[in-house]
LUMTI-90775 format. One record per residue (C-alpha): residue in one letter; x, y, z. Coordinates in steps of 0.25 Angstrom, whole numbers, plus 5000, padded with zeros to 4 digits. Example, Ala and Ser with C-alpha at 12.3 -4.5 7.8 and 13.67 -1.06 7.14 Angstrom:
<recs>
REC  code    px    py    pz
REC     a  5049  4982  5031
REC     s  5055  4996  5029
</recs>
This chain:
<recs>
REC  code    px    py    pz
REC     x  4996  5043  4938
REC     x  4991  5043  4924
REC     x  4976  5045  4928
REC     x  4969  5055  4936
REC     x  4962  5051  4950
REC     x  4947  5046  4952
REC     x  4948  5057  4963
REC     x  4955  5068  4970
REC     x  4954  5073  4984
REC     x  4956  5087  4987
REC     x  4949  5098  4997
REC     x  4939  5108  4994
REC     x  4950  5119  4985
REC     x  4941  5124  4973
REC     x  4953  5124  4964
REC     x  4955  5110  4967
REC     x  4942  5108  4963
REC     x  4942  5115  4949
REC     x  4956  5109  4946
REC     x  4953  5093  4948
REC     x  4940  5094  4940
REC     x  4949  5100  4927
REC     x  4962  5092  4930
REC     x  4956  5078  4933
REC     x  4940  5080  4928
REC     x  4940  5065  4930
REC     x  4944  5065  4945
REC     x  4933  5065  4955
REC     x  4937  5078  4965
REC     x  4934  5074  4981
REC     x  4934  5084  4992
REC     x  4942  5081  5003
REC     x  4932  5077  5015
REC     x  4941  5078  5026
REC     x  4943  5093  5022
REC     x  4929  5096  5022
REC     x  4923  5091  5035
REC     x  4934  5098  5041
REC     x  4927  5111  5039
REC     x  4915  5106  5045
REC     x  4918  5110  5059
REC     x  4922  5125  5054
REC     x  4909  5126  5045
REC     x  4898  5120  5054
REC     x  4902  5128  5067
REC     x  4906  5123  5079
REC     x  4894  5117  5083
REC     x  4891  5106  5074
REC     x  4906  5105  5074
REC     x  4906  5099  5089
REC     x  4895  5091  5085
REC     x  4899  5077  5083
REC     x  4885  5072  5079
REC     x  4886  5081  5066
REC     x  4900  5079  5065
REC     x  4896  5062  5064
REC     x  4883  5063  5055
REC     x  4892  5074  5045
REC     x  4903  5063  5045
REC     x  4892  5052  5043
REC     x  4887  5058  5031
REC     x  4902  5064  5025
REC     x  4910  5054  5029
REC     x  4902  5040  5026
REC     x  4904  5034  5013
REC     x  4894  5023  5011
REC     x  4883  5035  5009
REC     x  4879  5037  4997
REC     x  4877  5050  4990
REC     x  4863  5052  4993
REC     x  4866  5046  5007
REC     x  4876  5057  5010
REC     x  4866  5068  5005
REC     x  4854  5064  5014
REC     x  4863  5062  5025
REC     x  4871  5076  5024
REC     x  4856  5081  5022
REC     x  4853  5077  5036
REC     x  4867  5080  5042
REC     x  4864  5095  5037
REC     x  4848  5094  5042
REC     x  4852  5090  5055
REC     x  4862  5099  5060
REC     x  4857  5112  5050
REC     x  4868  5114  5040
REC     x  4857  5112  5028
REC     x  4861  5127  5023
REC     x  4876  5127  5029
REC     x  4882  5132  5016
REC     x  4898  5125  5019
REC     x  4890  5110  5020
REC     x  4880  5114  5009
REC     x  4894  5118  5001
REC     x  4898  5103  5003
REC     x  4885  5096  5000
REC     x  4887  5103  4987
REC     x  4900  5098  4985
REC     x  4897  5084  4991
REC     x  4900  5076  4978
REC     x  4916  5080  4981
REC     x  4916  5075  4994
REC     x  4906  5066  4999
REC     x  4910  5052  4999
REC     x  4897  5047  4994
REC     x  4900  5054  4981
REC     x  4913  5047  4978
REC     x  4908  5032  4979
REC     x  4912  5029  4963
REC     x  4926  5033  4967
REC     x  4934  5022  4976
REC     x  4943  5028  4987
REC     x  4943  5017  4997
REC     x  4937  5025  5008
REC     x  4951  5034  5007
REC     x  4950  5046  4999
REC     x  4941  5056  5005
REC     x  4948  5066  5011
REC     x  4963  5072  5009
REC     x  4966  5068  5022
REC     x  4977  5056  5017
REC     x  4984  5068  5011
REC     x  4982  5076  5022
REC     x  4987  5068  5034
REC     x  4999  5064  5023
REC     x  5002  5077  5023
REC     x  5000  5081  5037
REC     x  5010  5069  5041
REC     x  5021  5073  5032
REC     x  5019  5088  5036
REC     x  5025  5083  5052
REC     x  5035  5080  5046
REC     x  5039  5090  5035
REC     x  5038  5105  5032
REC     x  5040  5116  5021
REC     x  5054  5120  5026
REC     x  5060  5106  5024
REC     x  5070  5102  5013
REC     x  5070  5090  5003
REC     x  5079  5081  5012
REC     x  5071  5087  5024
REC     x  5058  5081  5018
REC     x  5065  5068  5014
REC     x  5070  5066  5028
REC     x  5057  5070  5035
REC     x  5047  5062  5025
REC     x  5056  5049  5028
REC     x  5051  5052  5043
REC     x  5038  5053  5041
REC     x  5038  5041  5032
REC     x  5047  5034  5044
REC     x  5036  5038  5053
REC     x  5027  5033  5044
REC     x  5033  5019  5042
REC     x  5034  5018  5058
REC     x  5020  5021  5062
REC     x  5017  5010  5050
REC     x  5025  5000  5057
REC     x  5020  5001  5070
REC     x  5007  5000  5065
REC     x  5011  4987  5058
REC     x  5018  4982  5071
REC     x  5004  4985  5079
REC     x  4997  4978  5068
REC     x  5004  4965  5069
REC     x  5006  4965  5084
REC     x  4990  4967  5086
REC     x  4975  4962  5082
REC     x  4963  4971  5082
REC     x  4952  4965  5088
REC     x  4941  4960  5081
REC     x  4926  4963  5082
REC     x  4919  4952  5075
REC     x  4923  4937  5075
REC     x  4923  4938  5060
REC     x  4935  4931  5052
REC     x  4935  4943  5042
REC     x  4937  4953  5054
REC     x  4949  4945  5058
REC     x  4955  4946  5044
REC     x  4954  4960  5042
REC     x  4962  4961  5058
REC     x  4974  4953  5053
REC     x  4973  4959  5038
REC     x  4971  4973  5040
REC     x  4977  4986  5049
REC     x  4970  4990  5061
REC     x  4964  5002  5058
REC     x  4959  4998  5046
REC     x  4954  4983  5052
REC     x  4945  4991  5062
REC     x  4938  4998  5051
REC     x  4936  4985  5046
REC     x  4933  4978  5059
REC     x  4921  4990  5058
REC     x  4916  4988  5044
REC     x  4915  4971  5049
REC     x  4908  4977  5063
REC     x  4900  4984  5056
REC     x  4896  4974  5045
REC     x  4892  4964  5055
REC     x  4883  4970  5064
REC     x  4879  4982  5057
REC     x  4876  4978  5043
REC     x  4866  4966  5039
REC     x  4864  4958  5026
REC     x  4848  4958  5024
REC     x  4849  4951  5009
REC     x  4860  4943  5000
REC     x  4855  4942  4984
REC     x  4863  4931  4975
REC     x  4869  4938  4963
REC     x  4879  4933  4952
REC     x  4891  4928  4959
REC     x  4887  4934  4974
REC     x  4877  4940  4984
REC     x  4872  4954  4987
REC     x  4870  4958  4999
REC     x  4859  4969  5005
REC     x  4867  4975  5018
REC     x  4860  4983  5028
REC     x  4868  4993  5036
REC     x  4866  5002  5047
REC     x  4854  5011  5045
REC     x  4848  5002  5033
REC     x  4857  5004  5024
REC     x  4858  4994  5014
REC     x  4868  4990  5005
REC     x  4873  4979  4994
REC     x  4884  4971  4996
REC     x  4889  4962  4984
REC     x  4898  4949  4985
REC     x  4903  4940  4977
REC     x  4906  4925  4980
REC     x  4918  4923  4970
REC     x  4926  4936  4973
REC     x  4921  4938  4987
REC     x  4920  4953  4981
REC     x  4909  4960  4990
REC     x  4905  4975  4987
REC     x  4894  4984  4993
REC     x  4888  4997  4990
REC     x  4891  5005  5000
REC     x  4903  5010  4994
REC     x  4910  5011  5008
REC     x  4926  5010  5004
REC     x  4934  5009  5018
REC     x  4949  5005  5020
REC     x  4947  4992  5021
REC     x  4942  4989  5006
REC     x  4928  4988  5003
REC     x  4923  4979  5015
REC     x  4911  4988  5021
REC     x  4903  4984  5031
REC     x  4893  4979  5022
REC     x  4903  4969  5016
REC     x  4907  4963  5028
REC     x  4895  4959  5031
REC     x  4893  4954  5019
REC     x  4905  4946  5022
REC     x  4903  4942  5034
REC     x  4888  4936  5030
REC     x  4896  4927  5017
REC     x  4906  4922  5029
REC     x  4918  4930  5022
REC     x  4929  4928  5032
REC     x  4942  4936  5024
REC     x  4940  4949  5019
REC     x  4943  4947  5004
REC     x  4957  4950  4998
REC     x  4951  4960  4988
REC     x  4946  4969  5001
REC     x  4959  4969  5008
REC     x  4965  4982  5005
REC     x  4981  4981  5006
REC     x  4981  4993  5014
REC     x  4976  4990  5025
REC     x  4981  4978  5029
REC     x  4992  4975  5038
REC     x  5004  4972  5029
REC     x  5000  4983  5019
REC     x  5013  4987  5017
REC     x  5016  4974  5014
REC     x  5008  4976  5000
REC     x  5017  4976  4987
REC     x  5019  4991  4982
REC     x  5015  4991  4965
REC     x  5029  4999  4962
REC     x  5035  4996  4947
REC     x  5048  4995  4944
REC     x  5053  4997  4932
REC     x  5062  4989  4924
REC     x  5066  4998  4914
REC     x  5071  5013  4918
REC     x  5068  5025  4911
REC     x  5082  5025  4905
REC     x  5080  5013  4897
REC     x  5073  5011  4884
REC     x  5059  5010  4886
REC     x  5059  5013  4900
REC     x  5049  5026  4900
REC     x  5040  5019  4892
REC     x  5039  5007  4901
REC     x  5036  5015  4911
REC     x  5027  5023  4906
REC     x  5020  5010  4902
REC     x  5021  5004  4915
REC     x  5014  5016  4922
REC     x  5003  5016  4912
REC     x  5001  5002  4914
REC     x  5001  5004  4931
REC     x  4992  5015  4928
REC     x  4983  5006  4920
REC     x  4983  4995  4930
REC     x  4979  5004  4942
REC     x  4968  5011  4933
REC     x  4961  4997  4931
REC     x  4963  4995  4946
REC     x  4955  5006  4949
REC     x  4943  5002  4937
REC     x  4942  4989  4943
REC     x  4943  4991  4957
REC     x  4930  4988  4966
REC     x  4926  4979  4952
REC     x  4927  4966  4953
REC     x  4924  4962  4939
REC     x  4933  4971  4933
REC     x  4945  4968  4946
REC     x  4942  4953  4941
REC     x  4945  4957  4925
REC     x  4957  4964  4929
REC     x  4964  4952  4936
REC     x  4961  4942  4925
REC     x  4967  4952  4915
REC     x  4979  4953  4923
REC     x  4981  4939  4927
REC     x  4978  4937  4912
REC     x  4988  4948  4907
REC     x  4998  4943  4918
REC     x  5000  4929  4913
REC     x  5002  4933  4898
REC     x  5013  4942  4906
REC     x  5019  4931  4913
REC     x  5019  4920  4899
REC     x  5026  4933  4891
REC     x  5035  4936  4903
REC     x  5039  4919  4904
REC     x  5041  4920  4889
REC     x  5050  4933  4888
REC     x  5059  4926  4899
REC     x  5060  4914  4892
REC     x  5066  4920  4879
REC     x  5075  4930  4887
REC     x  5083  4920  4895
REC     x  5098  4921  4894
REC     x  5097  4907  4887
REC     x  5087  4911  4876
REC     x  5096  4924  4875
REC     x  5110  4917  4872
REC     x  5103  4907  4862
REC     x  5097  4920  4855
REC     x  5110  4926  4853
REC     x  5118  4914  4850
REC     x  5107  4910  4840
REC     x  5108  4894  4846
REC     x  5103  4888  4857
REC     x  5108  4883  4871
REC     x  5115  4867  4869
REC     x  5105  4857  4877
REC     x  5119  4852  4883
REC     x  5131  4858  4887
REC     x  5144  4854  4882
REC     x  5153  4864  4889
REC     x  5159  4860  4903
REC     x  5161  4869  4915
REC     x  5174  4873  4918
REC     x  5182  4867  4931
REC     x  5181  4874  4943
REC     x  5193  4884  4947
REC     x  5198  4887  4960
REC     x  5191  4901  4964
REC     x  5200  4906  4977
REC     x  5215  4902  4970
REC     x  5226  4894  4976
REC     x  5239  4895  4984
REC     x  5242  4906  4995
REC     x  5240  4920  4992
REC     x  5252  4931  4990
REC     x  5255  4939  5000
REC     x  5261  4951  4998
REC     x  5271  4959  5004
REC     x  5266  4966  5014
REC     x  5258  4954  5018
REC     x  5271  4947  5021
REC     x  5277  4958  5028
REC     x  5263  4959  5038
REC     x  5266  4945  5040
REC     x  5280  4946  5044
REC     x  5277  4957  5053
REC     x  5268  4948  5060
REC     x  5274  4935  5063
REC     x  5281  4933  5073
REC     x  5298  4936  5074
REC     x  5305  4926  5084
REC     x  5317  4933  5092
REC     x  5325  4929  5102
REC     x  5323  4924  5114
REC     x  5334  4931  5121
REC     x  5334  4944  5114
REC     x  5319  4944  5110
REC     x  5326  4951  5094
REC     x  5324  4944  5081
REC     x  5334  4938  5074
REC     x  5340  4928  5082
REC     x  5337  4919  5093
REC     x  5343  4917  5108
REC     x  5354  4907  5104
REC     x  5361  4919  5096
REC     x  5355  4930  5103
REC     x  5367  4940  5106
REC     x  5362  4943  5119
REC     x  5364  4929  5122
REC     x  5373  4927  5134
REC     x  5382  4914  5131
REC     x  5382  4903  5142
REC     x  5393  4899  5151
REC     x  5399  4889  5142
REC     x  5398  4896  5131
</recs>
């Protein structure tokens, strides 16, 4: 893609582990989570792996990703005092290695709450592997991947059938809550309908400070914890510390009751993630088509320009994403660079029109008034009957109709000198 990743994430293999480092020393290298707490059952015995307590404060202090380093350490410090694994040598092997798996230690890096485990990858290739095996051939794969993606299509269509024929039921008489049922899927508007549950009775707003252009806010959650959460009246751009990332965009809790204590009523636009809304595949696909092949002259080199300058495009998206300084300069730039392209496009099309082409060639130009008449209209579908040719002529005299005699019923003569004709008395 003409850059390495921010991040790859692999499982625990050591060879993996030397090899990134060397290859991309710029990537940040993640453990998978999903593989790791899936040995904790085999390591802790089967004791603590019955016991759901442990199992939900471990999960608590793993999983949770608005704790902060020091956060996860005193909590992981407890979790081990508590249930006496301070010297158990697999979780003290993890502790070590925390900063390659720990959420808290992968805040700089935005993921939008996806990337933590392999799992994607995993249940992609579990899916596929129903599906196909090692003995199949190339046109046996082909035939068996388009079921799976016809599968695929189906399940998506009668999910889209049950999302139009259905409404969730809200939990607050909100507007906002409304919005997000009509705008977003069901599975993800009940993780929102939770984040808005949770940001109305759970969290409260102890303090509001004026600053430059907006408010900041001091929000206490559960347990006393506090956080800041910023806004801004022009943009309506509202950001808080917690880092919390989830599928919806960045609308924590702690948001939400910021907007529900300024009178917000729509989520704004730059929130709504496309990909989880309702007509999400009604988004347009960024494909490029190209206009010049590789067989024409200059056709590599465009193209080699033209992915350098996606490539460049996307990189600056990914600069200025979360920035709403640097989003803002970006726009105007383009806007900018898009007019001067739309004056030099109507330009080019007003010197390359077949008019301003003729006079080029002809050296003159065009007279105000044309002297030349049009010609008379002709006749387009001719006159007169059509020939007929000879086996036509024949067809036809087979077909009509010979008259015979009425004595006889044969051709040829009729019944007043029909041989068979018997002659009357006075004849």
């Amino acid at each position: 893609m003409g850059y390495t990743p921010s991040c790859v994430i692999t499982d625990q293999d050591p060879a993996l582990k030397v090899a990134i480092p060397n290859i991309m020393p710029e990537t940040r290298h993640r453990f998978c989570m999903w593989h790791i707490m899936e040995k904790v059952g085999d390591k802790v015995g089967n004791a603590l792996a019955k016991n759901m307590d442990f199992r939900k404060a471990l999960n608590n202090t793993v999983w949770d990703e608005t704790l902060s380093a020091t956060a996860f350490e005193l909590k992981w410090a407890e979790v081990m005092q508590e249930y006496n694994l301070v010297h158990h040598r697999w979780f003290d092997q993890m502790y070590k290695a925390r900063a390659s798996w720990i959420p808290a230690y992968f805040q700089d890096i935005f993921m939008g709450g996806l990337l933590k485990t392999t799992s994607r990858s995993e249940s992609e290739n579990s899916y596929f592997g129903k599906f196909t095996n090692h003995h199949n051939s190339l046109v046996e794969f082909i035939m068996q991947y388009n079921r799976a993606i016809g599968e695929q299509r189906y399940k998506q269509k009668q999910l889209n059938a049950e999302g139009e024929s259905s409404f969730p039921e809200t939990k607050t008489p909100l507007a906002i809550e409304r919005q997000a049922a009509a705008t977003y899927t069901k599975n993800i508007f009940y993780d929102f309908q939770e984040e808005i549950w949770e940001g109305s009775f759970t969290c409260k707003i102890t303090c509001k400070t004026n600053v430059d252009g907006g408010s900041k806010y001091t929000v206490h959650d559960t347990g006393e914890q506090i956080f800041e959460v910023t806004h801004e009246e022009s943009t309506k751009r509202t950001q808080c510390n917690c880092n919390k990332f989830n599928r919806v965009g960045l609308l924590c809790k702690h948001v939400l009751a910021v907007f529900k204590n300024e009178g917000v009523e729509e989520i704004p636009g730059c929130y709504i993630v496309p990909r989880w809304t309702k007509n999400a595949c009604a988004q347009p696909m960024y494909n490029v088509v190209w206009k010049a092949s590789s067989t024409t002259q200059g056709g590599n080199e465009l193209r080699t320009i033209a992915n350098q300058l996606w490539n460049e495009f996307y990189n600056c998206m990914g600069l200025a994403n979360g920035c709403p300084n640097e989003m803002d300069i970006m726009l105007s730039t383009m806007q900018e660079l898009k007019g001067r392209l739309q004056s030099a496009r109507q330009q080019t099309k007003a010197s390359t029109t077949p008019q301003s082409v003729i006079e080029s060639i002809l050296n003159t130009t065009a007279p105000a008034e044309i002297q030349i008449k049009p010609p008379s209209v002709a006749k387009k579908k001719g006159s007169g009957k059509r020939l007929k040719s000879n086996k036509e002529k024949a067809t036809e005299k087979h077909k009509k109709k010979v008259r015979t005699c009425a004595t006889c019923d044969r051709p040829g003569h009729d019944s007043r000198n029909c041989p068979e004709r018997k002659p009357l008395p006075d004849e």
